[in-house]
C-alpha positions as CSV (number, residue, x, y, z in Angstrom):
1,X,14.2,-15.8,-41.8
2,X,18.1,-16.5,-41.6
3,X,21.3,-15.0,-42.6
4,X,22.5,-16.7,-46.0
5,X,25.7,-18.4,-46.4
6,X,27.7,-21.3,-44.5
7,X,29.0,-18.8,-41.9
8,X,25.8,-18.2,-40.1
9,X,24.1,-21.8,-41.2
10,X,24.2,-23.1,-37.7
11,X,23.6,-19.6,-35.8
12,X,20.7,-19.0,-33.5
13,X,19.4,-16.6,-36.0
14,X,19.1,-19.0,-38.4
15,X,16.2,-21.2,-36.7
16,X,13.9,-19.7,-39.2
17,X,15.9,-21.1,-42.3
18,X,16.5,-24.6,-40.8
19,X,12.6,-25.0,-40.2
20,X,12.0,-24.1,-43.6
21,X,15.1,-26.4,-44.4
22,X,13.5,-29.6,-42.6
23,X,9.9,-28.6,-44.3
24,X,11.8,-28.9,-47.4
25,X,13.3,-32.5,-46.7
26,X,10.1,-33.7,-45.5
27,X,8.2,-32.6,-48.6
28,X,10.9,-33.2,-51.0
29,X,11.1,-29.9,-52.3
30,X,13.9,-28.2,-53.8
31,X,14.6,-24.6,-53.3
32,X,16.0,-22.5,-55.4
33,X,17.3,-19.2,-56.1
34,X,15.4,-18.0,-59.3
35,X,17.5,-15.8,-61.2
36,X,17.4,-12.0,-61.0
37,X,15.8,-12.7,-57.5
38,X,17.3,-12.2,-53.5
39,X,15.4,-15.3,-52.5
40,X,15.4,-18.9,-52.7
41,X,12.0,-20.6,-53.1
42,X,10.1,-23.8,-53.8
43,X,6.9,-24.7,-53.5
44,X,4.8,-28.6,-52.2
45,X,1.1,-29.6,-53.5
46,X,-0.5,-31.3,-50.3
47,X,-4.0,-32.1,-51.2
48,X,-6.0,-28.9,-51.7
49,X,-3.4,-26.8,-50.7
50,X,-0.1,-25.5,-52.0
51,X,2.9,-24.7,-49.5
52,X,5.4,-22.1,-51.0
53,X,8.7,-22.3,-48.8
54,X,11.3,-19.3,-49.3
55,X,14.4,-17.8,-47.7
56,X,15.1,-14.3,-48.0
57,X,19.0,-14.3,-49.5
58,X,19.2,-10.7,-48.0
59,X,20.3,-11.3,-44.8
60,X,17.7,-11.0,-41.9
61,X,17.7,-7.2,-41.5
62,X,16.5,-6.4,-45.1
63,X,14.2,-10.0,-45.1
64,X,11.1,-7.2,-46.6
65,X,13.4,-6.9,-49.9
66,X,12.3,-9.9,-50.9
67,X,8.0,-9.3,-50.8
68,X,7.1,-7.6,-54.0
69,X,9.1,-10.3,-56.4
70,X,7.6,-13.3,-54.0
71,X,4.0,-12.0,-54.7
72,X,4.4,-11.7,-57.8
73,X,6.1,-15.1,-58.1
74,X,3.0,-17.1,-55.4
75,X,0.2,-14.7,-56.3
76,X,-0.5,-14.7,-52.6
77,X,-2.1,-12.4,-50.7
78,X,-0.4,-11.3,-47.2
79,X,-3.1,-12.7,-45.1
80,X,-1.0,-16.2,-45.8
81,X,1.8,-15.3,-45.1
82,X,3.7,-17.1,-42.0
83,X,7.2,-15.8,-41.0
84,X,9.3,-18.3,-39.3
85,X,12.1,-16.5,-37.0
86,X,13.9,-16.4,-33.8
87,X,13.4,-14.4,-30.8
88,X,15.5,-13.7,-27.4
89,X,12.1,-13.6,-25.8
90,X,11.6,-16.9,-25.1
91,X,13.9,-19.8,-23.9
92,X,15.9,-22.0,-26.3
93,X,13.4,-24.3,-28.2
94,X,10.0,-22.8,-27.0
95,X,7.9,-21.9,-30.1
96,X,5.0,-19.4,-30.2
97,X,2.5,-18.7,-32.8
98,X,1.2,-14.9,-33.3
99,X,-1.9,-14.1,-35.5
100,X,0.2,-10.6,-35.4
101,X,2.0,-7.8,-33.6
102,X,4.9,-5.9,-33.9
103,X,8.5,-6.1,-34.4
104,X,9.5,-6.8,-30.6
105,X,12.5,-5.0,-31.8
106,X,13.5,-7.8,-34.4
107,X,15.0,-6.4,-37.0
108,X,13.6,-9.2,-39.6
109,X,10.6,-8.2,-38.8
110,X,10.5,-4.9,-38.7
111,X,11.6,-4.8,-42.3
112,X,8.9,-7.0,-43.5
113,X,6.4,-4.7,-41.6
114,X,8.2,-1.9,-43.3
115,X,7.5,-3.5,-46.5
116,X,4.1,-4.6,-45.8
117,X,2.6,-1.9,-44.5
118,X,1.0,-4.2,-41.9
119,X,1.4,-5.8,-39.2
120,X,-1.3,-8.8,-39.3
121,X,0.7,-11.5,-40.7
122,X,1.0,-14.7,-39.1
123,X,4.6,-15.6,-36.9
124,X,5.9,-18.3,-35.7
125,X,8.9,-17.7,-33.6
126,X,11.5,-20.4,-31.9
127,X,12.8,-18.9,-28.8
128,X,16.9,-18.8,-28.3
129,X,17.1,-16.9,-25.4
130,X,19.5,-14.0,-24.5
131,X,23.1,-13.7,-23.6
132,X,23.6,-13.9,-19.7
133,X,24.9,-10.6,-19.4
134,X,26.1,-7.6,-21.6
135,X,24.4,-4.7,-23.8
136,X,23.6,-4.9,-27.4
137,X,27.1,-6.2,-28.6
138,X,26.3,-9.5,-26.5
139,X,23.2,-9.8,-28.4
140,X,24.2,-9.5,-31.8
141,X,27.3,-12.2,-30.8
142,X,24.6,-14.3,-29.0
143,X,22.3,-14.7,-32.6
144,X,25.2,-15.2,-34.7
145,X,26.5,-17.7,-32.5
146,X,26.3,-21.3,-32.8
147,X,24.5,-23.1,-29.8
148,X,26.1,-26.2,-28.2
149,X,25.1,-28.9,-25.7
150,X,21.8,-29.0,-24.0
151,X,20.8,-25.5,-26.2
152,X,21.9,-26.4,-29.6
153,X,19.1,-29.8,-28.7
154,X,16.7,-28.1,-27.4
155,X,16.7,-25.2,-30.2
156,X,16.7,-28.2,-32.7
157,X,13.6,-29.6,-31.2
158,X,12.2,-25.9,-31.4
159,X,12.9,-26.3,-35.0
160,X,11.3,-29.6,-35.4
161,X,8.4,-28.2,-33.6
162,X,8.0,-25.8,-35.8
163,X,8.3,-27.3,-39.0
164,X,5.3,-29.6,-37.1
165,X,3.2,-26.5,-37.0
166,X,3.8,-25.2,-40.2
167,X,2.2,-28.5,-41.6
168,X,-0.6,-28.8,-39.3
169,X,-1.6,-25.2,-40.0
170,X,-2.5,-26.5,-43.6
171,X,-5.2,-28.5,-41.8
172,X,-6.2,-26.8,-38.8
173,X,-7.5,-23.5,-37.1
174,X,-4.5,-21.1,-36.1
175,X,-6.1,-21.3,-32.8
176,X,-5.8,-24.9,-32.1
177,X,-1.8,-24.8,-33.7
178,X,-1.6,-21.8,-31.2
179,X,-2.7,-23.3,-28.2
180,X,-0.4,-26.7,-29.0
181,X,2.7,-24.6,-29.9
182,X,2.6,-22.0,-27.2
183,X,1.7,-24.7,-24.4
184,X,4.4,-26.9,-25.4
185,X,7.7,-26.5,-23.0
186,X,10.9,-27.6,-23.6
């Protein structure tokens, strides 16, 4: 999940696109944005299995828009789904892989859930930590933000870790992605 546009490419809240964006290089997909649709989408054969990358165009608070013209396009059912996003949870970089749960008061999610009707969906979440002080305005200027320094590497490695799991998750047990992602430290 991400905000679309070159304003918020770089933001913390964009950690969700740019894994999706480094899947995409790696695989040699192209996404695109099919017409009449709020998403941009491309899909990678690996072996048995077919990938299907996509970025909600909605902007991340209304990500769910985007579910019921992406089934139709994948022919998926919800039980593959895997939602990559950020969270002020965790520290800058550190991933963590959930079988499900709830929102945690992201707003992303909590429209997907909306849409869904479920909860049990697969998440993958890169940790950007929160603002040092302040109420909500501090968050919503800390996501939008672009990270610097030490951060901005360490959220990038996040990213790379991500896209990492994404691909081994083809191949392997959630469990075993699980206990590799959420162990690792930055």
């Amino acid at each position: 999940m991400g905000n679309p546009g070159p304003r918020y490419r770089l933001s913390r809240h964009n950690v969700g696109f740019r894994t999706v964006d480094l899947l995409a290089r790696r695989l040699g997909v192209r996404l695109q944005k099919p017409l009449w649709r709020r998403f941009a989408f491309g899909a990678a054969r690996l072996g048995e299995a077919t990938l299907y990358l996509a970025k909600p165009l909605t902007y991340m608070n209304r990500s769910g828009e985007i579910f019921p013209d992406l089934w139709s396009r994948t022919e998926e059912d919800p039980e593959h789904l895997l939602v990559v996003c950020d969270t002020l949870d965790l520290p800058a970089g550190q991933c963590r892989l959930r079988r499900k749960g709830s929102s945690a008061g992201h707003k992303g999610l909590a429209s997907i859930i909306a849409r869904l009707g479920r909860e049990d969906f697969m998440r993958l979440v890169i940790g950007i930590g929160r603002p040092e002080s302040g109420g909500p305005e501090a968050v919503v200027g800390h996501v939008l933000e672009v990270p610097q320094g030490r951060e901005l590497e360490l959220i990038e490695q996040g990213v790379a870790a991500a896209a990492e799991g994404v691909l081994r998750l083809l191949n392997e047990e959630p469990e075993k992605v699980m206990n590799a992602l959420n162990q690792r430290r930055t």
